[in-house]
VEXDREN-2710 file (C-alpha; in Angstrom, 1 decimal):
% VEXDREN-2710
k/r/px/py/pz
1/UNK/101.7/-77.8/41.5
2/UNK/98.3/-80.0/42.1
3/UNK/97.5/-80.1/45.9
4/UNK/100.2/-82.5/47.8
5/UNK/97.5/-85.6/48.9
6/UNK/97.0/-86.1/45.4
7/UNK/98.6/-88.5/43.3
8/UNK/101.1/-87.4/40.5
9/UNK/99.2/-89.8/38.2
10/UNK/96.2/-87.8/38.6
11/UNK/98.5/-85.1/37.0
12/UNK/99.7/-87.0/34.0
13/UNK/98.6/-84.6/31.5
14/UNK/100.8/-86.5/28.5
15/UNK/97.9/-88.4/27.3
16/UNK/94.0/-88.6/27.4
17/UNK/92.7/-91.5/30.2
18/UNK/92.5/-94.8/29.0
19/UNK/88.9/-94.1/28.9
20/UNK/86.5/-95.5/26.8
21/UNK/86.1/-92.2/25.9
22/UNK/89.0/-91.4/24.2
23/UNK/89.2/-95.0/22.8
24/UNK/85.7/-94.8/20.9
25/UNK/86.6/-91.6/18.9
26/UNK/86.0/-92.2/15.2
27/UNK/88.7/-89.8/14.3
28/UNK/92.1/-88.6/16.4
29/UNK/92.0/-85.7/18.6
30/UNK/93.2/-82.6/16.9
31/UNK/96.4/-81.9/18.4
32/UNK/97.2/-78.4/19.4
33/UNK/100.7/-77.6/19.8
34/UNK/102.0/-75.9/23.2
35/UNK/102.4/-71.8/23.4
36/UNK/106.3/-70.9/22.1
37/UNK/107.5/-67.6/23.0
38/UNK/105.8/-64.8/24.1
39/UNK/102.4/-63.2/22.5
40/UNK/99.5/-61.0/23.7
41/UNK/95.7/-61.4/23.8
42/UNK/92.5/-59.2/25.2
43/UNK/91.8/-62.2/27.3
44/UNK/93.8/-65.4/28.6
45/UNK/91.9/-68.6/29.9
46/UNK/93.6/-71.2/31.9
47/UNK/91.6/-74.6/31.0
48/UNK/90.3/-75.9/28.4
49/UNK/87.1/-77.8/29.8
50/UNK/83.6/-77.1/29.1
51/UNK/83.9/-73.5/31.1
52/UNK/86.9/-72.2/29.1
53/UNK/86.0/-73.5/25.7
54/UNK/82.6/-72.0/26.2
55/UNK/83.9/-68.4/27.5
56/UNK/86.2/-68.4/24.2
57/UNK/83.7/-69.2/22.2
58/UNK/81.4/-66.7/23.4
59/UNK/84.4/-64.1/23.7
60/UNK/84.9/-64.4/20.3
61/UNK/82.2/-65.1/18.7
62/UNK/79.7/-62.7/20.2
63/UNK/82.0/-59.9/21.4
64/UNK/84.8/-60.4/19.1
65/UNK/87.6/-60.6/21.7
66/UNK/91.4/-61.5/21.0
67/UNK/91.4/-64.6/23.4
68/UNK/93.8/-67.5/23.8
69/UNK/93.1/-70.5/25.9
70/UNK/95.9/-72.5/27.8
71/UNK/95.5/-75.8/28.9
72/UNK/98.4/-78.0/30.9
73/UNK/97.2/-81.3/28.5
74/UNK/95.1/-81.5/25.2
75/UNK/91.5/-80.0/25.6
76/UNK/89.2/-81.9/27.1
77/UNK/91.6/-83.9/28.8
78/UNK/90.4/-83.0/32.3
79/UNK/87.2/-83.6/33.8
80/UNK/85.3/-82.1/30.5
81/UNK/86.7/-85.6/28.0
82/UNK/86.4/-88.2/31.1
83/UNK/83.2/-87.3/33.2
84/UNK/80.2/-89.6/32.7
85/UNK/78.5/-87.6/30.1
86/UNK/74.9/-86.6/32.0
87/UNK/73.8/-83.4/30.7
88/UNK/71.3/-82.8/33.5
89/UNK/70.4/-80.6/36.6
90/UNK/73.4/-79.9/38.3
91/UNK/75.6/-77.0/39.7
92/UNK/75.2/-77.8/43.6
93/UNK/75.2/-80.6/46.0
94/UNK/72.1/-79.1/48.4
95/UNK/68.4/-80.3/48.1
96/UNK/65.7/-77.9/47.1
97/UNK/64.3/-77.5/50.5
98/UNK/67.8/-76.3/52.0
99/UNK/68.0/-74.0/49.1
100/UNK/65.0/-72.8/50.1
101/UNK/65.7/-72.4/53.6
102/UNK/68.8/-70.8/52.8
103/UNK/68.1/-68.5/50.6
104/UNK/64.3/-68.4/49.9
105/UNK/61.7/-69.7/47.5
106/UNK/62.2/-67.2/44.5
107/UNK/66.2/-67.8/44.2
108/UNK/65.2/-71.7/44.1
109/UNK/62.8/-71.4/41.7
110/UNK/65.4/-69.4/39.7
111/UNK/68.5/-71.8/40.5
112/UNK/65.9/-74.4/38.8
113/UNK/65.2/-72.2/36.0
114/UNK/69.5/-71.5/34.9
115/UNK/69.7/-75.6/35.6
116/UNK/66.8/-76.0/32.7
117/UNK/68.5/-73.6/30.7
118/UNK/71.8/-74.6/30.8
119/UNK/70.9/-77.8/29.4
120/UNK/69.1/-76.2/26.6
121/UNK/72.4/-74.1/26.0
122/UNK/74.2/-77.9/25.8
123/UNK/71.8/-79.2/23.3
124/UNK/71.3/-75.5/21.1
125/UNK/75.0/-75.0/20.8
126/UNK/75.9/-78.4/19.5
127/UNK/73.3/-78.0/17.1
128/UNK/74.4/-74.9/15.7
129/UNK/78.0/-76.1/15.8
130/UNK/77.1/-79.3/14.5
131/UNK/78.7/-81.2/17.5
132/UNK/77.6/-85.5/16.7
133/UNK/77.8/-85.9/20.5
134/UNK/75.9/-89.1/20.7
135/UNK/73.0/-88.0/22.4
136/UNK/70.9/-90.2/23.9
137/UNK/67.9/-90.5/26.5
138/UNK/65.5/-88.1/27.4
139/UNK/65.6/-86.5/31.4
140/UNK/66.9/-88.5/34.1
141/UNK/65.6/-91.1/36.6
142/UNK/66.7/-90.7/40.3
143/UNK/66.0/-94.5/41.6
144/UNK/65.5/-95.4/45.3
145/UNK/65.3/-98.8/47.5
146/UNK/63.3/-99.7/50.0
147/UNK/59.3/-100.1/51.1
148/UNK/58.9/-96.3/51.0
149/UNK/61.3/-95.9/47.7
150/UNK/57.9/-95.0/46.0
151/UNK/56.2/-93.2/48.3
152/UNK/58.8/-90.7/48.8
153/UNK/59.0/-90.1/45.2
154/UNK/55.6/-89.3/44.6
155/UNK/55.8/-87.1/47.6
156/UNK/59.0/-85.4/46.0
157/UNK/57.5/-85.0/42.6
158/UNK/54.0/-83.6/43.8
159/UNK/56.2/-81.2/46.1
160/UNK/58.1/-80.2/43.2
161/UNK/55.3/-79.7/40.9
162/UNK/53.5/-77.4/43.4
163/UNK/56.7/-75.6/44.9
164/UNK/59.4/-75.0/42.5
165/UNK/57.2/-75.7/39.0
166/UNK/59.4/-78.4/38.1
167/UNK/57.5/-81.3/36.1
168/UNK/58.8/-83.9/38.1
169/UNK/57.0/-87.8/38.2
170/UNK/57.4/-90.8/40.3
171/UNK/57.4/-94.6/39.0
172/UNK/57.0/-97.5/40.7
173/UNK/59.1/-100.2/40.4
174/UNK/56.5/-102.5/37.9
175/UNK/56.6/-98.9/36.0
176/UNK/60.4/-98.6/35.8
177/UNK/60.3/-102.3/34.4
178/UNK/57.8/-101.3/31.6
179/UNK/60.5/-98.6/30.6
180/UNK/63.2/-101.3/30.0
181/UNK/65.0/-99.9/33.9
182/UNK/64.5/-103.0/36.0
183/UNK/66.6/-103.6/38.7
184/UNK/65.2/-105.9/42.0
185/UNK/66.5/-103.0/44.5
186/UNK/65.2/-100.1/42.8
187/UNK/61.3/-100.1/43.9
188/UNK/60.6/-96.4/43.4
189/UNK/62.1/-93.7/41.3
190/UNK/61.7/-89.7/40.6
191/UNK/62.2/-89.1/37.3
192/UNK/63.2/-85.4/36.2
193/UNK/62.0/-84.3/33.0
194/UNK/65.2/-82.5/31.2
195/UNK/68.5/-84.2/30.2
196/UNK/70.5/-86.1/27.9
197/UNK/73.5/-88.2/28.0
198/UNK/76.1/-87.1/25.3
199/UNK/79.7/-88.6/25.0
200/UNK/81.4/-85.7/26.8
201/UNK/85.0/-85.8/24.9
202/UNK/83.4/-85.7/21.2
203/UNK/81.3/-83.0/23.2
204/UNK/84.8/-81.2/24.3
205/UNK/86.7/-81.9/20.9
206/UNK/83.8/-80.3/19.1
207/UNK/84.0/-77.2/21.4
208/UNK/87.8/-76.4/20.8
209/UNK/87.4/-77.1/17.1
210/UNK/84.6/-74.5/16.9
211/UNK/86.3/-71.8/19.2
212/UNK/89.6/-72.7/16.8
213/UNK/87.7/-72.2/13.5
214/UNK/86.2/-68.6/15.5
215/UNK/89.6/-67.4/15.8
216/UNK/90.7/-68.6/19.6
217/UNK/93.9/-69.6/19.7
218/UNK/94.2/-72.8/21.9
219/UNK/97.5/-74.2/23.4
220/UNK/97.9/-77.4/24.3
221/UNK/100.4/-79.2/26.8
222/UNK/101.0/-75.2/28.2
223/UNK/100.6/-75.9/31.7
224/UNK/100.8/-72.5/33.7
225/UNK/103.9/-72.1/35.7
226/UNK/103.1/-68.4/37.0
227/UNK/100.4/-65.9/37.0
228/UNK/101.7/-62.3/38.4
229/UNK/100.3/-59.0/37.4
230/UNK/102.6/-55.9/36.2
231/UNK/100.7/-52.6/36.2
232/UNK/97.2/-53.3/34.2
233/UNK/98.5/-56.7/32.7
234/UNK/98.4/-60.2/33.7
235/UNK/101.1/-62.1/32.7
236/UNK/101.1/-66.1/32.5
237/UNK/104.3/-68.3/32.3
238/UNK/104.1/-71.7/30.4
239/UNK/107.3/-73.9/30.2
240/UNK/108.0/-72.4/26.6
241/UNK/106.0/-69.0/26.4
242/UNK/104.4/-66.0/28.1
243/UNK/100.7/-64.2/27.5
244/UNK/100.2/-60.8/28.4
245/UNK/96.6/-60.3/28.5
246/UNK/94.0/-57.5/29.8
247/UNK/92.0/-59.8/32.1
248/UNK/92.1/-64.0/32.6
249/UNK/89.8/-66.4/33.1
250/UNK/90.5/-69.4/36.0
251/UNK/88.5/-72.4/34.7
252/UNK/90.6/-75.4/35.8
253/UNK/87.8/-76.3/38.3
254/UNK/89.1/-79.9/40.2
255/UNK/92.4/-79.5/38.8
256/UNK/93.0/-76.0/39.9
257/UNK/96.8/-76.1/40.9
258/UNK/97.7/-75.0/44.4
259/UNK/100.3/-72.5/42.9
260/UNK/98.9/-70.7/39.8
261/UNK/95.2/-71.1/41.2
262/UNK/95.9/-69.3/44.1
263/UNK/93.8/-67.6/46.2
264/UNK/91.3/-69.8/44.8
265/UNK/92.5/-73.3/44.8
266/UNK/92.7/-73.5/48.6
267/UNK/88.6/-73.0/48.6
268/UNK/88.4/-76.0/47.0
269/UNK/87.7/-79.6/47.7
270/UNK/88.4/-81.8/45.0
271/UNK/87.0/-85.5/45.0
272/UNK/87.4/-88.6/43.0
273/UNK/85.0/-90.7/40.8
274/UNK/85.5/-93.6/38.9
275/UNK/83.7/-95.1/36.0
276/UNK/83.8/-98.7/35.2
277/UNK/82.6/-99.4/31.3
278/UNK/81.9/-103.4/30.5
279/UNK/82.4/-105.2/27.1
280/UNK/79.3/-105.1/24.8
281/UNK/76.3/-106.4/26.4
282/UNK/74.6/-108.8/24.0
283/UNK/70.4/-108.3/23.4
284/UNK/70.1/-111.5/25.3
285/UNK/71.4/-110.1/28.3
286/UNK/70.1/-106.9/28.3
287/UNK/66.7/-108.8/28.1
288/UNK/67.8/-111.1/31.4
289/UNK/68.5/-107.8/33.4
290/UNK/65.7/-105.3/32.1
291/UNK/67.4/-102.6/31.8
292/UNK/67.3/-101.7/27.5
293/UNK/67.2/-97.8/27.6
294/UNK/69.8/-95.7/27.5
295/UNK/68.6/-93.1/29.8
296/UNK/70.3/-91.6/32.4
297/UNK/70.3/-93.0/36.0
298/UNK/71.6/-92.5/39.2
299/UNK/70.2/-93.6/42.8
300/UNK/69.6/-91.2/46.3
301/UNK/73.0/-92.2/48.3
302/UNK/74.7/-89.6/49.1
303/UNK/77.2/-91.4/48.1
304/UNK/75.7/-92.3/44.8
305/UNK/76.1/-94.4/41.8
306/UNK/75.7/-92.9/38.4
307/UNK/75.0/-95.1/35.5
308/UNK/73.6/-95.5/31.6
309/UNK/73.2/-97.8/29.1
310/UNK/75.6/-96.6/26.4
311/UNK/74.8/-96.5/22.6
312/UNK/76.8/-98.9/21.5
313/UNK/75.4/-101.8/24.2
314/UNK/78.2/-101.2/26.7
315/UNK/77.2/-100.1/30.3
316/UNK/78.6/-97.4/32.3
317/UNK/78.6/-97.5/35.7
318/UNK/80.4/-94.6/38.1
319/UNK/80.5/-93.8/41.9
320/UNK/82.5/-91.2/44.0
321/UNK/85.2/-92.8/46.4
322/UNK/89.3/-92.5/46.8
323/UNK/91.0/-89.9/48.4
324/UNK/94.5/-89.6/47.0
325/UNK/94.5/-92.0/44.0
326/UNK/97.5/-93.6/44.2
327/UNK/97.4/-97.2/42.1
328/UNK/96.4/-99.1/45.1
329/UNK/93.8/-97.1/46.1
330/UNK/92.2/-97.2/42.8
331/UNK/92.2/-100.7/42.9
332/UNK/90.5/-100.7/46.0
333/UNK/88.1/-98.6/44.5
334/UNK/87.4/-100.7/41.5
335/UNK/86.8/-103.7/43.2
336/UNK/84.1/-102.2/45.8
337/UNK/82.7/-100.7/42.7
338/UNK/82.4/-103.7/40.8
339/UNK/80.9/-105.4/43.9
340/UNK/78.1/-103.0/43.9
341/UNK/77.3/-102.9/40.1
342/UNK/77.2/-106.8/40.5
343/UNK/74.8/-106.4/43.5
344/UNK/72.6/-103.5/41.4
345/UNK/72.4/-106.2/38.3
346/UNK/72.5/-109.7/39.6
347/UNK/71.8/-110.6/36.0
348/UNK/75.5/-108.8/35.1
349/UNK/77.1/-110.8/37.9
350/UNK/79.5/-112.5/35.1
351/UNK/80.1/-109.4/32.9
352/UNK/83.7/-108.1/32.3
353/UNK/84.6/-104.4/32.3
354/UNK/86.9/-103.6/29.8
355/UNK/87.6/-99.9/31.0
356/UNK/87.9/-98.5/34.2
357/UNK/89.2/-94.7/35.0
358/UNK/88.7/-92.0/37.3
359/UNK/88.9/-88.1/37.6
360/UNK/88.3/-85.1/40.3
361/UNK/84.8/-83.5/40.4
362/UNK/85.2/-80.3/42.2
363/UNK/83.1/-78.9/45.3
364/UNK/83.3/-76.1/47.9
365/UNK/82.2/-75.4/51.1
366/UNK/78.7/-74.1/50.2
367/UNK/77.8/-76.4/48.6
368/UNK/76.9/-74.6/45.0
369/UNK/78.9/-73.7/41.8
370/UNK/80.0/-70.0/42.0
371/UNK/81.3/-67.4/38.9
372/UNK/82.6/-63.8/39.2
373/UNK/85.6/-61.9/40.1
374/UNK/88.7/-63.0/42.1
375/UNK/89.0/-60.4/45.1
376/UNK/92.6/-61.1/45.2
377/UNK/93.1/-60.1/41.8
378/UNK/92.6/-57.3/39.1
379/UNK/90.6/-58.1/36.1
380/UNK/90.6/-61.9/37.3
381/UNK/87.7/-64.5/37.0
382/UNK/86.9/-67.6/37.7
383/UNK/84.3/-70.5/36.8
384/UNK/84.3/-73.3/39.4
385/UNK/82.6/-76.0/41.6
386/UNK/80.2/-77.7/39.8
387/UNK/79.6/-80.5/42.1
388/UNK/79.6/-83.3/39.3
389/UNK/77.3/-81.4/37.0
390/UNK/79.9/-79.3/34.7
391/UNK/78.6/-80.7/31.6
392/UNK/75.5/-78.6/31.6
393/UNK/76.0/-75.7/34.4
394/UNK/80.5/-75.5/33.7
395/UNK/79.1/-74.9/30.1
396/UNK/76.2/-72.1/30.9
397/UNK/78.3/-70.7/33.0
398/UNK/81.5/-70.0/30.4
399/UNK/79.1/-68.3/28.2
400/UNK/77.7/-66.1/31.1
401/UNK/81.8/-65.3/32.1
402/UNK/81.7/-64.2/28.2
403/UNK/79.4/-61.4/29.1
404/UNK/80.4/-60.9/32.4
405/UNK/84.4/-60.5/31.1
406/UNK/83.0/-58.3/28.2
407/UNK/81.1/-56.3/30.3
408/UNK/77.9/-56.6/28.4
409/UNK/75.2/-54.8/30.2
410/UNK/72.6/-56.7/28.8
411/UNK/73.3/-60.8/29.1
412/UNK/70.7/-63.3/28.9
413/UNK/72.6/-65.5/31.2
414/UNK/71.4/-64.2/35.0
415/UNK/73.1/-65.8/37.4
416/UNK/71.6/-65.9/41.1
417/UNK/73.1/-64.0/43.8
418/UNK/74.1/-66.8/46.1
419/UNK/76.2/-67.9/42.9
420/UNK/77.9/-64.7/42.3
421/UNK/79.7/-64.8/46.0
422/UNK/82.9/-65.1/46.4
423/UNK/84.0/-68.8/47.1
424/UNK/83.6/-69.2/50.7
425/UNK/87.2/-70.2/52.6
426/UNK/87.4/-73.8/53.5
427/UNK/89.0/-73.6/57.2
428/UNK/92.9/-75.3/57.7
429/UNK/92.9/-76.2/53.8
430/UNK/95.7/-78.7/54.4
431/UNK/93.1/-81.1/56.1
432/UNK/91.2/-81.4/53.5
433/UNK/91.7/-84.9/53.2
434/UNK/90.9/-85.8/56.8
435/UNK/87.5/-83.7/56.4
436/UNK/86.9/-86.0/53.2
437/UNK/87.7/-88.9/55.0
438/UNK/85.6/-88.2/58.3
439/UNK/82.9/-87.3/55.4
440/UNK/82.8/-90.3/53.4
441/UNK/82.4/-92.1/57.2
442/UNK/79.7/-90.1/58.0
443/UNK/77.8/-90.8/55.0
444/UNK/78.6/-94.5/54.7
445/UNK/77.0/-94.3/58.1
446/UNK/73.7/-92.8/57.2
447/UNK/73.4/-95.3/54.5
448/UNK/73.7/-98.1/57.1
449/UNK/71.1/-96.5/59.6
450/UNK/68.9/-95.9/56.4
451/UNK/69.0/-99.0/55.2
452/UNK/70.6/-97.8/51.7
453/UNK/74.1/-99.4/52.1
454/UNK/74.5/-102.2/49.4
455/UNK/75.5/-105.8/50.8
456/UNK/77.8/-107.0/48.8
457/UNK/79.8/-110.4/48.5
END
């Protein structure tokens, strides 16, 4: 059961999104049928995103572990096939110096070091598994506005550089134009030196063809109905079927059901985004706008927009927003979206969008991703809150929960202590929607007093 303020279509696990996505794949999705009767495993994973695919692989590949992986639709069908596709520092939704503040200079500087890392892992594995996931760009440009848009990012980077030995630079805005990243509003930028962009359900089909081929077996439309433990096993309920496993693995992240994903689901906030995609952009009108790479973007609203040139001349343009996402709410959402990509790229003020979706990034109280045991539970684990950056940090941090599950003493994936706490309680869950609500006014208000909020037509 997905939490009540959310809309059953945000549910319809029957089909992929109408993404573009799932309309640019070369081939079909493999289709994986759904679990039929019942059957047994060492371990049982609910979710077949980035963090499950990647704690099968590992489970079977480096610790050759009987595992079968459950997912309610197809894999990748979640956040994992319809996110934005930025492989980039990610994993919390907290600046450096409150990390610092909170937990000290050493555990930042070693929160930076699994963020570098776990982009590595992203771009090693898909190597070795010969993933084609469209990779494109190199790091990722954070762009301000403003008289001071510069300033601060030269302050940010030479802060960076000294304190956490990141190799962070700062552009102006004739510099951004020289790199084929012109907008009029973005006069400064901070550009971080690791990253890609990758076409994130290729990246997820590739995964659960791989774990398949390693001897996972993957169920498709075997949505969980009940998870209940009987003396040392866990036992799982699909519509059809029942696993009996050892231990399982809760990696459903923003679509953790209220029901199954208890104790854990009501820890979590999940929170739309939308991506609008436009037809093909021709070389004419790239020129008119400036921007011509297809690096990966996104400016310093708290509320911010995300956004790349694609490889195939399309642009891709997301923001956060919506609360419930029922049909007229998302067209709401679309049309203050477009407003604002017209406003970003007055050059683009007559472009069509041919695609427009949306999908639930997860976040949690704290503010960072967290991994490790349920308390609730025996032999239970989970893999959530990614705060937007699942495609590098949900990935590290299946192939750490392979180790962790395994109980391999010697793992190269350390995770830092303020990630291994539990997920902290969010107080009254059921108002969730009214905290996100009295959020998203707050921050729409800081943008105003900054001078960051867009004026659109």
């Amino acid at each position: 059961m997905h939490p009540s303020w959310l809309a059953a279509e945000a549910f319809d696990v029957r089909s992929y999104p109408k993404s573009w996505w799932a309309e640019s794949l070369e081939t079909p999705a493999q289709d994986f049928p759904p679990l039929e009767g019942d059957t047994r495993a060492e371990v049982a994973i609910i979710g077949a995103g980035y963090t499950g695919l990647n704690a099968a692989l590992g489970l079977a590949t480096r610790h050759s572990m009987d595992t079968i992986v459950l997912e309610a639709g197809q894999p990748g069908w979640g956040a994992s096939g319809r996110n934005g596709g930025f492989c980039s520092p990610g994993g919390a939704h907290m600046g450096y110096d409150k990390m610092i503040a909170k937990w000290g200079l050493e555990t930042t500087r070693e929160f930076c070091r699994v963020q570098e890392a776990a982009i590595r892992h992203v771009g090693d594995l898909a190597e070795s598994l010969n993933i084609d996931f469209d990779r494109a760009g190199s790091g990722e440009y954070i762009v301000g506005s403003g008289a001071r848009a510069h300033h601060d990012a030269r302050e940010e980077a030479k802060w960076m550089n000294n304190t956490l030995g990141v190799a962070a630079s700062a552009l102006s805005q004739a510099e951004l134009k020289e790199r084929g990243l012109f907008s009029p509003l973005f006069t400064g930028a901070l550009h971080m030196p690791t990253g890609f962009g990758l076409h994130p359900l290729k990246y997820s089909l590739g995964l659960a063809r791989a774990a398949k081929e390693a001897g996972v077996r993957i169920f498709g439309d075997s949505g969980v109905t009940s998870w209940r433990q009987e003396g040392g096993e866990q036992i799982l309920e699909t519509a059809h079927g029942t696993v009996r496993a050892r231990q399982v693995l809760l990696a459903t992240n923003g679509y953790t059901p209220a029901g199954v994903g208890s104790p854990m689901a009501g820890r979590l906030m999940p929170v739309f985004s939308n991506i609008l995609v436009t037809r093909v952009l021709s070389k004419d009108e790239l020129q008119g706008q400036g921007w011509l790479k297809t690096e990966l973007a996104a400016d310093d609203r708290k509320l911010l927009h995300y956004f790349r040139l694609l490889p195939d001349g399309r642009f891709m343009f997301g923001g956060r927003g919506g609360i419930g996402g029922a049909p007229p709410e998302e067209s709401m959402v679309r049309r203050r979206l477009e407003a604002e990509f017209r406003t970003l790229f007055p050059a683009w003020r007559e472009v069509s969008f041919d695609y427009f979706w949306s999908g639930l990034v997860c976040l949690c109280r704290d503010n960072v991703f967290h991994v490790g045991a349920i308390p609730e539970r025996n032999n239970a684990w989970y893999g959530l809150a990614f705060h937007g950056g699942g495609v590098s940090m949900g990935s590290w941090a299946g192939a750490a929960l392979a180790d962790m599950i395994a109980g391999a003493s010697n793992s190269e994936y350390a995770i830092p202590n303020p990630m291994r706490k539990p997920v902290p309680w969010i107080p009254m869950p059921s108002l969730r929607p009214v905290y996100l609500r009295g959020a998203y006014a707050w921050f729409g208000l800081k943008e105003r007093l900054q001078g960051k909020k867009l004026k659109t037509d």
